[in-house]
C-alpha positions as CSV (number, residue, x, y, z in Angstrom):
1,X,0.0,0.0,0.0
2,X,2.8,2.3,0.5
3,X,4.3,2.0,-2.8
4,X,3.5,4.6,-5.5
5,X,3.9,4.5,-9.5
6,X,5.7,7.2,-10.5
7,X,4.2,10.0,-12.9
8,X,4.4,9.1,-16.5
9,X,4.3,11.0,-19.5
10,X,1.5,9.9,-21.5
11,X,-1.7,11.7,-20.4
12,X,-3.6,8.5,-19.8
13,X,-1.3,6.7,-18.3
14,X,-0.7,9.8,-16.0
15,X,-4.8,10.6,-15.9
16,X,-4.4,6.4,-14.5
17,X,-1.3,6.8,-11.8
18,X,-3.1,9.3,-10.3
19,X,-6.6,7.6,-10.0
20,X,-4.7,5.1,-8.8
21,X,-2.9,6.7,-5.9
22,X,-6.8,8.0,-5.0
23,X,-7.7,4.4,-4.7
24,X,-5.0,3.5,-3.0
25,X,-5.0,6.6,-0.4
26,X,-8.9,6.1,-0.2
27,X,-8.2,2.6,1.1
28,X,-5.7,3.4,3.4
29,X,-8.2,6.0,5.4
30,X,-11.0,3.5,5.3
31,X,-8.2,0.9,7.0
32,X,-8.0,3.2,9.5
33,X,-11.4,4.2,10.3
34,X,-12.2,0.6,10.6
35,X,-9.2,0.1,13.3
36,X,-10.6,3.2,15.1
37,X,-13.9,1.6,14.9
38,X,-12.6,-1.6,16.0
39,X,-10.7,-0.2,19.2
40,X,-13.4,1.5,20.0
41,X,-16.1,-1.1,20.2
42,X,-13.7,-3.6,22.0
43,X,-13.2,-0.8,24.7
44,X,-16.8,-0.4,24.6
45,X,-17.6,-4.6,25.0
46,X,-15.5,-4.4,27.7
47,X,-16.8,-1.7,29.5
48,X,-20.6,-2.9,28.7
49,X,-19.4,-6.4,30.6
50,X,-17.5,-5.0,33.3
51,X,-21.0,-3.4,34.0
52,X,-22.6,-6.7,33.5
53,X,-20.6,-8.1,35.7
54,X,-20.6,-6.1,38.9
55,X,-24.2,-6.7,39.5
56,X,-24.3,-10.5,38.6
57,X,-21.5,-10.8,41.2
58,X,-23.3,-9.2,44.2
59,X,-26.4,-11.3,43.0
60,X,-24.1,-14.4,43.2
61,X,-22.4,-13.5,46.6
62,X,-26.0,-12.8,48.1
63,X,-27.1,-16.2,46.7
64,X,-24.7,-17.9,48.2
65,X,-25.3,-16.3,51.8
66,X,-28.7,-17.2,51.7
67,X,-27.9,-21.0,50.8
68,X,-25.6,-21.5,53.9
69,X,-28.2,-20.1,55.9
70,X,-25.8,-18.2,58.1
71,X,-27.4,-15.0,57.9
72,X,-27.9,-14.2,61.2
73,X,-31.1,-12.2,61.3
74,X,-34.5,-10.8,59.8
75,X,-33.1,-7.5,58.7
76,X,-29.5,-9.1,57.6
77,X,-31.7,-11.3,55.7
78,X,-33.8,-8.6,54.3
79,X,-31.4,-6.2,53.5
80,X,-29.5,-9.0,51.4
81,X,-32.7,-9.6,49.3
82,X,-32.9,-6.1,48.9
83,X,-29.8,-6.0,47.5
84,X,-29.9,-8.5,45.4
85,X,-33.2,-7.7,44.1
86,X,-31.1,-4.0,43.2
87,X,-28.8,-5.8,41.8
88,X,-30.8,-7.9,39.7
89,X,-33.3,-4.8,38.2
90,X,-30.0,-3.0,37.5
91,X,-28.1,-6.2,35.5
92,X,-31.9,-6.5,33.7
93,X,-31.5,-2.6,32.7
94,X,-27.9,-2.9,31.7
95,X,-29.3,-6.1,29.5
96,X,-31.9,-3.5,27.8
97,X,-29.8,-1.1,27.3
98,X,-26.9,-3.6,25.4
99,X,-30.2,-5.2,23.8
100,X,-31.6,-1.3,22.4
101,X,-28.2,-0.4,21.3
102,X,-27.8,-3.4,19.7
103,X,-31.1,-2.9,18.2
104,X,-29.6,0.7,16.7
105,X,-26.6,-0.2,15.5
106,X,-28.3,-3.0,13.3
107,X,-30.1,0.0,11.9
108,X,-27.4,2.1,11.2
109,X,-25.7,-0.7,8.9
């Protein structure tokens, strides 16, 4: 991609080199945009399941607490279902959200 025909004499074949280069140099930005776009929708899937995940985790921790059955009272249990139940309505929004946007961006192509 980097290499270039020189200019030649003959008008076409001048008129053709410098189509040419156009192509190639219309290549090179579109290789570019589509590593931008690339870096920035793998930052993005990471960050989308980094927020995934923080929810899923306290809804597994509380899980778990409640199977031992070593919570140690009423409102120690109700707060952890609660907070679970937080949890859970905030990894179901998260899930809508990924869901709508995924929705959009199938529109947009």
């Amino acid at each position: 991609m980097s290499y270039r025909v020189p200019p030649l004499q003959h008008v076409e074949l001048r008129t053709f080199s410098s189509q040419l280069h156009s192509m190639v140099e219309q290549l090179q930005k579109q290789m570019i945009e589509e590593h931008e776009y690339e870096t920035v929708k793998k930052e993005w899937t990471e960050g989308i399941s980094n927020e995934l995940y923080a929810p899923l985790k306290g809804i597994i921790r509380n899980v778990e607490l409640l199977k031992s059955k070593s919570v140690p009272n009423q409102e120690e249990y109700s707060r952890i279902v609660q907070e679970t139940y937080t949890d859970a309505f905030q990894l179901r929004k998260r899930m809508n959200d990924l869901i709508q946007d995924a929705r959009l961006s199938s529109h947009d192509t």
